[in-house]
Every structure is written in structure tokens, then in C-alpha cells.
C-alpha positions as CSV (number, residue, x, y, z in Angstrom):
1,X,4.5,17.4,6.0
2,X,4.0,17.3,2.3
3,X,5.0,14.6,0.3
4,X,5.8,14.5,-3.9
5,X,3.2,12.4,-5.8
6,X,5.9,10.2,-6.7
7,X,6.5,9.4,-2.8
8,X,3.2,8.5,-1.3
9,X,4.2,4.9,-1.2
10,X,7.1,5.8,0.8
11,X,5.0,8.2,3.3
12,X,2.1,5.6,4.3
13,X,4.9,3.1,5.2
14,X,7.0,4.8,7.3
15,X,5.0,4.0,10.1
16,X,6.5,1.0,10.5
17,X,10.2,2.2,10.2
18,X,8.8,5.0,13.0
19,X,7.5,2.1,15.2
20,X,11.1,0.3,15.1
21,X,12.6,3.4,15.6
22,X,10.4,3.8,18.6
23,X,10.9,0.0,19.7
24,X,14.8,1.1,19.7
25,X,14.1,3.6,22.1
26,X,12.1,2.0,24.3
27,X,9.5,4.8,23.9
28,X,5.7,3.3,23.5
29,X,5.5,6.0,20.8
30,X,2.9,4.3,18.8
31,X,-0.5,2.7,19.6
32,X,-3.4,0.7,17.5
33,X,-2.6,-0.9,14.3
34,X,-0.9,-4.1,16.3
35,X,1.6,-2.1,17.6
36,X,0.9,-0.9,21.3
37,X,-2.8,-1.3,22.1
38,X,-4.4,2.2,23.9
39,X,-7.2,1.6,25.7
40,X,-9.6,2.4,23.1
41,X,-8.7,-0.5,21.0
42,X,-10.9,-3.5,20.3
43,X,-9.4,-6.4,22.3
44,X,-7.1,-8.7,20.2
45,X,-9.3,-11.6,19.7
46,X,-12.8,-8.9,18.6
47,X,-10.2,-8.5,15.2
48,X,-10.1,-11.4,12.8
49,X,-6.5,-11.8,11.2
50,X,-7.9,-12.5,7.8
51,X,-5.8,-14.6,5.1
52,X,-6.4,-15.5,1.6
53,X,-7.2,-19.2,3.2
54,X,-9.2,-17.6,6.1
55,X,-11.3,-14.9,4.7
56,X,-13.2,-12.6,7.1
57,X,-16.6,-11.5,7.0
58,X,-16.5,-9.0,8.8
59,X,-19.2,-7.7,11.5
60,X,-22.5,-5.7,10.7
61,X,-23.6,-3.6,14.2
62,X,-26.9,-2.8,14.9
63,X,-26.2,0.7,15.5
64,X,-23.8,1.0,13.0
65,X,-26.5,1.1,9.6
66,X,-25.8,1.4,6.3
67,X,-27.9,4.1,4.6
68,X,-30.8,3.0,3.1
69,X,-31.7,2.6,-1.0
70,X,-32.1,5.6,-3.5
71,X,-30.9,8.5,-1.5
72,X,-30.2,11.6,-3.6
73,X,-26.6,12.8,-2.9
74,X,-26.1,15.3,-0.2
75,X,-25.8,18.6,-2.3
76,X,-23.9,21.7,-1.3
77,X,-21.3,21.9,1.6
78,X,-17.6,20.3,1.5
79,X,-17.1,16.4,1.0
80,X,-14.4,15.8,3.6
81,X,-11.6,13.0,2.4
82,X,-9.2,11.9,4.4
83,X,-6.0,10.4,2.7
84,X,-2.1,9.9,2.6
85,X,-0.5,13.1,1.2
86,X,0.1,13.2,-2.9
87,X,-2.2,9.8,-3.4
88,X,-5.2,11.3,-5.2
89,X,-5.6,13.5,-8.2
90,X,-6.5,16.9,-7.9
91,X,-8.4,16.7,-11.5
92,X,-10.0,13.7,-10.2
93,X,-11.7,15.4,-7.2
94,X,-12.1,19.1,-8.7
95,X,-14.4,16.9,-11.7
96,X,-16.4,15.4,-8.7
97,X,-17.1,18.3,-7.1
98,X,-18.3,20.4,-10.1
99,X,-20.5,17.4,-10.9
100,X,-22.1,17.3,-7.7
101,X,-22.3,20.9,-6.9
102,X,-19.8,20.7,-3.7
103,X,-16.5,21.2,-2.8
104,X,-14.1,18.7,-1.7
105,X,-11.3,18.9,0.9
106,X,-8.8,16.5,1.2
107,X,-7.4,16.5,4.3
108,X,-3.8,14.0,4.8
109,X,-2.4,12.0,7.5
110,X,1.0,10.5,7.2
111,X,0.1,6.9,8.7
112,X,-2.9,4.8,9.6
113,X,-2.2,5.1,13.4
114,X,-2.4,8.8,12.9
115,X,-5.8,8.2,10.7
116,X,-7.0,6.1,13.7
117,X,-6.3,8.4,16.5
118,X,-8.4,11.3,14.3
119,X,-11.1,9.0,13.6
120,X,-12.2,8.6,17.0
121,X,-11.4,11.8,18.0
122,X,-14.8,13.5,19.1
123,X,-16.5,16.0,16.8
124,X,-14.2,15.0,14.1
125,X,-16.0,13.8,10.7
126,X,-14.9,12.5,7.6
127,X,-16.6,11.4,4.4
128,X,-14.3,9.2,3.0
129,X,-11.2,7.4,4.1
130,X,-8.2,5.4,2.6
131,X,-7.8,2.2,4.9
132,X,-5.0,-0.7,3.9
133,X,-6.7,-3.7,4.0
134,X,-4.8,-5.0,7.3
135,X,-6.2,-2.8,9.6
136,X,-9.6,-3.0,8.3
137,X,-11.1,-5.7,10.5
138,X,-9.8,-3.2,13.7
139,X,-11.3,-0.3,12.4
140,X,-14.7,-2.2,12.1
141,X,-14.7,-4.0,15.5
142,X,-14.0,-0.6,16.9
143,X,-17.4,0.6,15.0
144,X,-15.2,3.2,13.1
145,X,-16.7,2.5,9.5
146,X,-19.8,2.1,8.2
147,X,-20.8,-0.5,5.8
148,X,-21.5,-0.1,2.3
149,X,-24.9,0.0,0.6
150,X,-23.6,-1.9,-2.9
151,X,-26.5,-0.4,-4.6
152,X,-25.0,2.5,-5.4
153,X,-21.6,1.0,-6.5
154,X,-22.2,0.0,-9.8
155,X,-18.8,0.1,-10.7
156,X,-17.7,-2.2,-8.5
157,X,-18.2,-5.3,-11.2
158,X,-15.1,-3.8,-12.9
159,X,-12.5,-4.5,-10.4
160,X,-10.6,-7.4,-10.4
161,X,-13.2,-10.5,-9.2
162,X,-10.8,-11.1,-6.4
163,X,-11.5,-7.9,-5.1
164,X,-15.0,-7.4,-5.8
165,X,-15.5,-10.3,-2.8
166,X,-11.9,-9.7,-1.0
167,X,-10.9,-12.2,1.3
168,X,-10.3,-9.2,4.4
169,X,-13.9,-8.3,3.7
170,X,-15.9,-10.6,2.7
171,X,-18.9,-9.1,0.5
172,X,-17.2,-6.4,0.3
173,X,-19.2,-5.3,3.4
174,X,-16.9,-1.9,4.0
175,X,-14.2,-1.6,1.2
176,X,-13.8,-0.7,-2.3
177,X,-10.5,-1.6,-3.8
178,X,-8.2,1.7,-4.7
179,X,-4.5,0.6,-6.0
180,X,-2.2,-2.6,-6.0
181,X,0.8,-3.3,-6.6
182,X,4.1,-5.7,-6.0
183,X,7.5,-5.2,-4.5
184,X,10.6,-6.0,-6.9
185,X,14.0,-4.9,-7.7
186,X,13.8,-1.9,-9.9
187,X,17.1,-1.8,-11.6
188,X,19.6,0.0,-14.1
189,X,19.7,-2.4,-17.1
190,X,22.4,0.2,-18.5
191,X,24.7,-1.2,-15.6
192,X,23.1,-4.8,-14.4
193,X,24.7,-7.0,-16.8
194,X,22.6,-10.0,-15.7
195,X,19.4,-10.5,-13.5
196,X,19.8,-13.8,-12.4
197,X,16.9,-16.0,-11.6
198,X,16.5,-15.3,-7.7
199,X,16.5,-11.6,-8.5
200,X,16.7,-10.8,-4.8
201,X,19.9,-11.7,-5.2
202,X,20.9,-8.1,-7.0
203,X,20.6,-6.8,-3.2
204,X,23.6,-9.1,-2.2
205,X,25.9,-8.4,-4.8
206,X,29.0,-7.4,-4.2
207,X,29.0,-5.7,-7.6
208,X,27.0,-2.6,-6.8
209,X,28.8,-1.9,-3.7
210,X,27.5,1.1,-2.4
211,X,24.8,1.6,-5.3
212,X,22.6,-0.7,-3.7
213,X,19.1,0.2,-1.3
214,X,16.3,-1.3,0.9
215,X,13.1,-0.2,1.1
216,X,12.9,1.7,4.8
217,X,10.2,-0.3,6.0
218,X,10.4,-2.9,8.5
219,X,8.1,-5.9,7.0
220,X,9.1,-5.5,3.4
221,X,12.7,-5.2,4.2
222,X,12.8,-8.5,6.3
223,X,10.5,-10.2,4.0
224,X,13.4,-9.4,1.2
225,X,15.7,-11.4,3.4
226,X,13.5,-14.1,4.0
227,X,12.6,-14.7,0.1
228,X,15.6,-15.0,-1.0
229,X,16.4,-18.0,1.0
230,X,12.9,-19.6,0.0
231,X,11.0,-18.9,3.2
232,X,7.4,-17.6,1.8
233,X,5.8,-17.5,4.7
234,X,5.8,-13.5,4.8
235,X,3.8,-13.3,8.2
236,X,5.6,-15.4,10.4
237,X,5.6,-14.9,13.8
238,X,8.3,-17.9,14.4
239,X,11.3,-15.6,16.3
240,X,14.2,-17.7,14.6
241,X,12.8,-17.3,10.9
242,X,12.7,-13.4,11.7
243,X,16.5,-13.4,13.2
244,X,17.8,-14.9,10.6
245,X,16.1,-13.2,8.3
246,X,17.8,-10.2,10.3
247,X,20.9,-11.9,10.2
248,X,20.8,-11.5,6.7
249,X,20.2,-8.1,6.3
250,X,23.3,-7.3,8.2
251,X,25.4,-9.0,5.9
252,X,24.1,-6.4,3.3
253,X,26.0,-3.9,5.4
254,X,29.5,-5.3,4.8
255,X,28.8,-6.7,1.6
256,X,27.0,-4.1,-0.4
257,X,27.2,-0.7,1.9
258,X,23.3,-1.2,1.6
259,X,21.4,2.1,2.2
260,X,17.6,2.2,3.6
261,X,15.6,4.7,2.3
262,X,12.0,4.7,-0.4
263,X,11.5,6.7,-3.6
264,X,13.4,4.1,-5.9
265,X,12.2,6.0,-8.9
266,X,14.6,9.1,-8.7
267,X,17.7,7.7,-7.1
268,X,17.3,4.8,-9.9
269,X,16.7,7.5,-12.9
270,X,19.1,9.6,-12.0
271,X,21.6,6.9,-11.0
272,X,22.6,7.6,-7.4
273,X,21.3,3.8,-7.4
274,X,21.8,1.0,-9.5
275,X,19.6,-1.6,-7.1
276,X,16.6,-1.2,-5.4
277,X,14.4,-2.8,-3.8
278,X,11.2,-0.8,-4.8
279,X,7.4,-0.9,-5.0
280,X,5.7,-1.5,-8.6
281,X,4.9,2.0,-8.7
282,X,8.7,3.0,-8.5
283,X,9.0,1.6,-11.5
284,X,6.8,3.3,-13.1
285,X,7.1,6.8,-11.5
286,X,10.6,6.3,-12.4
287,X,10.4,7.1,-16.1
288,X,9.2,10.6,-15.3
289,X,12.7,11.2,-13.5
290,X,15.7,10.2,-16.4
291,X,17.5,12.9,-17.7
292,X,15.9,14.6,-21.1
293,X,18.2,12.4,-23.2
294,X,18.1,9.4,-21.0
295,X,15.9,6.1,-23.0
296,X,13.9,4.6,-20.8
297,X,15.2,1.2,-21.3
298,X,18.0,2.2,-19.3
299,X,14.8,0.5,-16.5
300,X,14.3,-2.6,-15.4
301,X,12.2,-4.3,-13.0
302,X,12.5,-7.6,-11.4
303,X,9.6,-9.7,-9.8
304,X,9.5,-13.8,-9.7
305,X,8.5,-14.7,-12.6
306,X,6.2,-17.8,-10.7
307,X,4.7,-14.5,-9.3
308,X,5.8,-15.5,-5.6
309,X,6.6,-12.2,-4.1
310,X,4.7,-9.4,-2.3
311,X,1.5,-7.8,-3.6
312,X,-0.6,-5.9,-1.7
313,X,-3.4,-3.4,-2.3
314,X,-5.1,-0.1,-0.6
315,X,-9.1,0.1,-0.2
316,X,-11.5,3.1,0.1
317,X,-14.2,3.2,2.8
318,X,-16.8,5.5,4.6
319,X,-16.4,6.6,8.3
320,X,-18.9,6.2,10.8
321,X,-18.7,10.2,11.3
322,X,-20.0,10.8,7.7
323,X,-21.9,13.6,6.9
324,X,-22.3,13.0,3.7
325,X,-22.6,9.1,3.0
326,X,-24.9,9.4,0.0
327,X,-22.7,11.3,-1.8
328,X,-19.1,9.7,-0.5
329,X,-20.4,6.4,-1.8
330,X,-20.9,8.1,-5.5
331,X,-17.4,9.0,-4.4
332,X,-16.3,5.3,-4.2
333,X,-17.9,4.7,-7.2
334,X,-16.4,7.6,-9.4
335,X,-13.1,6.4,-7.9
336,X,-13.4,2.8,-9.6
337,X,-14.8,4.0,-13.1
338,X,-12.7,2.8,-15.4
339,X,-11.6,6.2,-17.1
340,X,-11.5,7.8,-13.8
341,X,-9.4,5.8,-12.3
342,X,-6.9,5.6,-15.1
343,X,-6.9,9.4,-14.7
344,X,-5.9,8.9,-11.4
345,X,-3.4,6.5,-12.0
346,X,-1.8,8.9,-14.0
347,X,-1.0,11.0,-11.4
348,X,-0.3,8.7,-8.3
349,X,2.1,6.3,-10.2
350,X,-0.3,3.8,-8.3
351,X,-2.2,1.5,-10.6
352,X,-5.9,0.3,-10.0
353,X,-7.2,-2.8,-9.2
354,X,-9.9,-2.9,-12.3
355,X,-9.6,-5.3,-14.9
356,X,-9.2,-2.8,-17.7
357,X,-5.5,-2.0,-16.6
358,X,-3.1,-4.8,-18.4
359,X,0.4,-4.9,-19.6
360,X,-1.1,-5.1,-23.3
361,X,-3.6,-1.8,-23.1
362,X,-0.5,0.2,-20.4
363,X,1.9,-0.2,-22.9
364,X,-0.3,0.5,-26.3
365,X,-1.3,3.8,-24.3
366,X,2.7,4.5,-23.6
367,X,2.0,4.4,-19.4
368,X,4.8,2.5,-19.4
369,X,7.7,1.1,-21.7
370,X,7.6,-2.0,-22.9
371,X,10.6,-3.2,-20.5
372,X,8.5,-2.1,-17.8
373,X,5.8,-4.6,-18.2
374,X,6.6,-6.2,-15.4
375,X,5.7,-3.6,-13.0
376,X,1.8,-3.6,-14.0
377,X,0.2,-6.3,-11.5
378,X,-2.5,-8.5,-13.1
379,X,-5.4,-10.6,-11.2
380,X,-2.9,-13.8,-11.9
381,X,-0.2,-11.5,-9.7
382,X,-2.4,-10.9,-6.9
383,X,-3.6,-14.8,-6.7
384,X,-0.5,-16.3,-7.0
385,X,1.1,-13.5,-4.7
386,X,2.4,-13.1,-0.7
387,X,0.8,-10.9,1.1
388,X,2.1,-9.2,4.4
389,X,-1.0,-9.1,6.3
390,X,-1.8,-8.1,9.8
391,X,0.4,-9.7,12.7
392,X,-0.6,-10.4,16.2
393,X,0.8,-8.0,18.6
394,X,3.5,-9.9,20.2
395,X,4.7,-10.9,16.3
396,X,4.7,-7.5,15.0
397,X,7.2,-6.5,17.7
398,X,9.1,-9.5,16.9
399,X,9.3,-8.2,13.6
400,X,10.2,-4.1,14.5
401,X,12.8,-5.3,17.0
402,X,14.5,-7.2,14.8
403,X,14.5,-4.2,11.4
404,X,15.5,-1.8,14.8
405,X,18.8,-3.9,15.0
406,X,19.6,-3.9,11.6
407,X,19.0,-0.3,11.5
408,X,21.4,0.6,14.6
409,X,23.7,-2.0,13.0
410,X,24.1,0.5,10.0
């Protein structure tokens, strides 16, 4: 399936709408990434369920070695990348390639259980993989990455300092940071008279009846519930905080007519919606999609202005099965130069987590409109911000039963 650049946020989450929908069923449909364990999984308690107040450093294995100092890049041949569809720029890679003298194949997956299952599928071999940072401890205990030699990331120093020692790998033993961003209400200030303080309340109200969406995706959808009441706590595994959070959402369905569907940047721009609860990169993606006579301040995006609502980010990482791991990790490091990955963030909507990319410098360089500010995530954002991390098993189908009722109760 192929995905438009402006939807790749919406294609590596539906696996979590796909697991409800499965939970609904009563199908085990789905396995690894918390939701079903297969039998190749690393038992529960081998994975660390790292939190900004518990960071993990994460394993090193003995027959799992890094590759050693001042290795010359693999020439000739095909760098293999595996990635969600439409979230990397095809200038970005081609420019790689003719530098190094190699071509590179991006091959997609839809969802990280998908990426999982290929991974440890025999004979199969990738250079370089986009993880999310939840399932990275899993994909180390099961010996499916291989760590980093820093030496040849140079441009690690300008990511964010948060992220250049994460607190889901410590050292940042297997990951390089690749994009962040937050989850708001992306709006039409043409037709929102007021945003009142609790912005999550522009999802309830009655006003936009029938102009009003939820992200499809099970933990950002009840976390929307739960916010707006005050509970913060975004990876609770206490049953009667996720039923009423629940609870909630099926008021929405009375009250509003809410819909559940992603890509908030063209149903907002072109006014099918007036509400949406949306990613960051929405936002931004949006302005591409107004009509040719539309202004763009007919935007707006919402987050707490005490910076209290979801960020999250997406890493880069080398597979075990690399053939090429002196030349993925120049990879990794062409992926967080600073004009390179601005480049990138050009096409994917997606900004990166480096240092150089603030409201101030995406504004002067028109990335986005001034009344868009709000949707570029700063190192303050990601501190201050909640973070839907990996759940234990039995929590994470606490939360997909729950977003399964809500979805049959449409």
C-alpha cells in the first residue's frame, strides 16, 4: 500500500487501530510489540519499560558487536533501508547514494509488528531501520539490532541534548533520533471563534457538530479523553481511568457526530473539518493543502500552553542483518546533519529533533506561518511533555478493548 507524504503519520499508527479492530473480533491477528507475544518474543520481564524517570540502558551482547573504529564505507552494491511509506526524501537518499557510489533501496512496511516479523525472517537483511522508541528495548533483547559505534556519528552533538543520551537508550547505545513532534487540535481559526484554555475541549463542542475528528489511533484517542479531565498519566494501566476515559469518548458520538480518521491537514485545509485532533505535523502539512486563494491564517493549532500534552519522537537504528554497517552508520549520520535533515523535513512534514530547528529560524525561512508556531516542538516541549510509552501486555489490551468499544459504538 502506498501512502502520500503528507500521511505517514497516519500509516505507522494504524497498527494500533488494526490491533483493536482485531481485539473486536476476537482474532489474535497481531503479535510482538505488547500486543500478542509469538513465541519468538523476548519474555516480558528481558524488556525494560523505560520512562523519562526510569531510563534504560539497554543490553550490549557478546555476539552482537558493534563494528570496530575507522572502517572505510562499504562501496558499491545497494544500501537496503527499511521504513514507513512516504517518511524519507527521495533527494535525500539519491544525494547519499551518489556520494558514496551506491544505490539505495528503500523498502516500506506499514507497522512495526510488520517490521519485526521481517526482521527475523531468515536470509532477510537490512541496512538501516526506522524503530519508535517504545519498541526499542524488544528489539534489542531479541538481539535484532546492533549497537552503534558513536565514532562515526559526529553529528550526533546537534540533536537535541535530551536525545543525544535518550532516556529509552541510554548512551544512545542503538538509536539516533529522526523526527518529533506533539499531538494538538489543529483547527479553522476562520470558523473557531474562541480556543478556550483546555483546548481539548474544541473536541466536545457541540458547536462543530459533525465538523469535528479523532485521531484513528487507540492510545492517542483515549489519552485525548483522559487530558481533558486532568488525568496525565498517559500510560496507565488502572482499568477504571481507561473506562472512563472510554466513557468519554462516546459522549463525543452524540454530542459532536465525532468522526475517527488521520490526515488532519487536508480535511482541515479544505474544510471538510473544522476540529481535529492532529499530529504537529498536520499542522504543518496542512498549509500545502488550502485552496490557491486560501491565507494560511485561516490555521490554527492548539497545544497546552504549560506544554503538558503528548510528544513523542521516531529513532533510526542498524539491524543485526546489516551488510553494510560502515556505510549505514554514515547513513545515520547524513540523516542528522543539519541541512540534510531540514531537507528532509521539507518533504515528510516531520520535523527533526536537532537544535537548529526553532519557531524563530521555521518561520524566518517561511516553513511555517507565523500562526503555526505552535506546531514546531522545542527541547522545552519534549521535557515538559507526556509521553505514551510502551505498556505491559495485559495494559495494552486494556487500552485496545476499550478504543474497540468506542469504535463499534460509532
Amino acid at each position: 500500500m502506498t501512502f502520500h507524504p503528507r500521511e505517514n503519520r497516519g500509516s505507522r499508527r494504524q497498527f494500533l487501530t488494526l490491533g483493536a479492530l482485531a481485539a473486536a473480533a476476537g482474532t489474535g491477528a497481531l503479535a510482538g510489540c505488547g500486543k500478542r507475544r509469538s513465541e519468538s518474543d523476548p519474555p516480558t520481564d528481558q524488556v525494560a519499560l523505560s520512562r523519562p524517570d526510569k531510563p534504560a540502558t539497554l543490553p550490549l551482547h557478546s555476539d552482537v558487536p558493534a563494528i570496530k573504529d575507522g572502517l572505510t564505507p562499504e562501496k558499491g552494491g545497494t544500501l537496503k533501508i527499511f521504513n514507513y511509506p512516504e517518511y524519507l526524501s527521495p533527494d535525500v537518499t539519491k544525494a547519499f547514494g551518489e556520494q558514496h557510489g551506491v544505490t539505495v533501496e528503500v523498502t516500506t512496511f506499514t507497522t512495526q509488528d510488520e517490521a519485526i516479523a521481517k526482521l527475523r525472517t531468515a536470509g532477510t537483511a537490512f541496512d538501516v531501520y526506522f524503530p519508535t522508541p517504545d519498541i526499542v528495548g524488544k528489539l534489542v533483547a531479541g538481539k535484532l539490532l546492533q549497537p552503534l559505534n558513536r565514532s562515526y556519528l559526529t553529528n550526533l552533538t546537534n540533536a537535541w541534548p535530551e536525545l543525544q543520551d535518550p532516556f529509552y537508550d541510554k548512551g544512545s547505545r542503538y538509536t539516533v533520533p529522526y523526527t518529533a513532534y506533539t499531538t494538538g487540535v489543529l483547527y479553522r481559526a476562520d470558523r473557531v471563534t474562541a480556543v478556550p484554555a483546555n483546548g481539548w475541549d474544541l473536541i466536545w463542542d457541540p458547536a462543530y457538530k459533525g465538523q469535528t475528528y479523532v485521531l484513528d489511533d487507540a492510545r492517542e484517542g483515549l489519552s485525548l479523553a483522559m487530558l481533558r479531565v486532568g488525568k496525565t498519566d498517559l500510560n496507565t494501566e488502572d482499568p477504571a481511568v481507561i473506562k472512563a476515559a472510554g466513557e468519554d469518548l462516546m459522549k463525543l458520538v452524540g454530542a459532536v457526530n465525532v468522526k475517527v480518521a488521520s490526515g488532519g491537514y487536508q480535511t482541515v485545509a479544505e474544510g471538510a473539518a473544522t476540529v481535529h485532533h492532529a499530529w504537529s505535523g498536520d499542522a504543518v502539512n496542512a498549509q500545502s493543502y488550502l485552496g490557491q486563494n486560501a491565507a494560511v491564517d485561516v490555521l490554527g493549532y492548539w497545544f497546552p500552553a504549560d506544554r503538558r500534552g503528548p510528544v513523542g519522537t521516531d529513532t533510526i537504528a542498524i539491524p543485526r542483518s546489516a551488510e553494510k554497517p560502515v556505510l549505514a552508520h554514515a547513513f545515520l549520520n547524513h540523516m542528522i546533519d543539519n541541512d540534510i535533515a531540514l531537507e528532509n523535513f521539507g518533504f515528510t512534514g516531520y520535523q527533526p529533533a536537532l537544535s537548529v530547528v526553532t519557531p524563530e529560524k521555521m518561520i524566518a525561512d517561511e516553513v511555517v506561518a507565523e500562526n503555526l508556531a505552535n506546531a514546531i516542538i522545542s527541547p522545552a516541549h519534549y521535557r515538559d511533555g507526556l509521553q505514551e510509552l510502551q505498556l505491559s501486555p495485559t495494559g495494552d489490551r486494556l487500552w485496545l478493548d476499550e478504543w474497540a468499544k468506542f469504535k463499534a459504538g460509532r
